[in-house]
C-alpha positions in Angstrom: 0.0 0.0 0.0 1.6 3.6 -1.1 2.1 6.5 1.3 2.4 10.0 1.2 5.3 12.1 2.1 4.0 13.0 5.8 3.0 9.1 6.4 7.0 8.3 5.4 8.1 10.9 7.6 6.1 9.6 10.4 7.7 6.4 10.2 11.3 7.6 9.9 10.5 9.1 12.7 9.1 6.1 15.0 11.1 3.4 13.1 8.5 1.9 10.1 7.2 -1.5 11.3 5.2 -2.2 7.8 6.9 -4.8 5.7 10.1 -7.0 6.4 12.4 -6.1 8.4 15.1 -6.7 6.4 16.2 -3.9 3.6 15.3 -4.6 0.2 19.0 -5.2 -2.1 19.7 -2.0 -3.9 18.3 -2.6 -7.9 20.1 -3.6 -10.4 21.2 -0.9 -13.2 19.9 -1.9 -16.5 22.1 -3.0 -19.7 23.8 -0.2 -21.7 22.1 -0.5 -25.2 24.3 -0.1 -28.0 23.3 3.1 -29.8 21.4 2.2 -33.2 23.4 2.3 -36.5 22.2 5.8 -38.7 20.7 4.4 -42.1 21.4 7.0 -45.1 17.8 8.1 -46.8 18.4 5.9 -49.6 18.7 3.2 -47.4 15.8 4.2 -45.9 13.7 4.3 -49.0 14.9 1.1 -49.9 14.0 -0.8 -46.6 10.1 0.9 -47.0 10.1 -0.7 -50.7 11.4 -3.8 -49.7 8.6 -3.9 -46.3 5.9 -3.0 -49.3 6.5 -5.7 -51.3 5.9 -7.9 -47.8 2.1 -6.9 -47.6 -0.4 -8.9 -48.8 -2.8 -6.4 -50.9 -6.5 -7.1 -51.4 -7.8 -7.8 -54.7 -10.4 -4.9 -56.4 -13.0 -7.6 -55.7 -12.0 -7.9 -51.8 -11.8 -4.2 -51.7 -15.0 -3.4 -53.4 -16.9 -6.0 -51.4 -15.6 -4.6 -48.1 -16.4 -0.6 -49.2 -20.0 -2.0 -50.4 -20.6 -3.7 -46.3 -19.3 -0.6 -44.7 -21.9 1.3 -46.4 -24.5 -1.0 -45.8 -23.2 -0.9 -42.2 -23.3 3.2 -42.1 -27.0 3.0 -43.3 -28.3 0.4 -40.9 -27.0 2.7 -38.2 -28.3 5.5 -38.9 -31.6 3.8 -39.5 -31.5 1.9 -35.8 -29.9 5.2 -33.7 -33.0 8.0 -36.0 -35.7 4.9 -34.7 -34.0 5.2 -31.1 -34.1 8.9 -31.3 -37.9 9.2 -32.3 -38.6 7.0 -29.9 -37.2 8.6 -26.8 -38.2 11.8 -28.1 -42.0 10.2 -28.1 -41.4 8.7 -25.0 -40.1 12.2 -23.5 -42.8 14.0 -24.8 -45.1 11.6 -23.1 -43.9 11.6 -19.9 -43.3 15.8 -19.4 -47.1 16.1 -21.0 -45.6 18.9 -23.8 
């Protein structure tokens, strides 16, 4: 469980008797990394190309077929949340009488 400031104080001060009683070791200091070799630009360029060639593109027919259900999936929201609108709206109106 953390502590504030004054709570650490207050133990310095009467001797902390939360946790072990033994110190904890001192942490480790982590590896040194090796600093990262500098690629040129053209280098670069040529690493991106070779990464493109990796991906698998979709066909025109994939890519059509998946713009066509993300439509159909805009429209059938909007139809469900203007029905759940009305509906509260009705439902509002009801209840405050206007």
């Amino acid at each position: 469980m953390a502590s504030n400031e004054a709570t650490k104080k207050m133990d310095l001060t009467r001797g902390s008797s939360r946790g072990s009683s033994t110190p904890t070791p001192p942490r480790q200091t982590p590896p040194v990394r090796p600093t990262p070799k500098r690629t040129s630009p053209l280098e670069f360029i040529q690493q991106v190309r070779d990464e493109g060639r990796k991906v698998t593109w979709p066909s025109r027919k994939e890519t059509t077929i998946t713009t066509v259900m993300v439509f159909i999936m805009v429209v059938a929201a909007s139809l469900f949340f203007t029905v759940v609108d009305q509906a509260l709206r009705y439902l509002v109106g009801v209840i405050l009488g206007v």
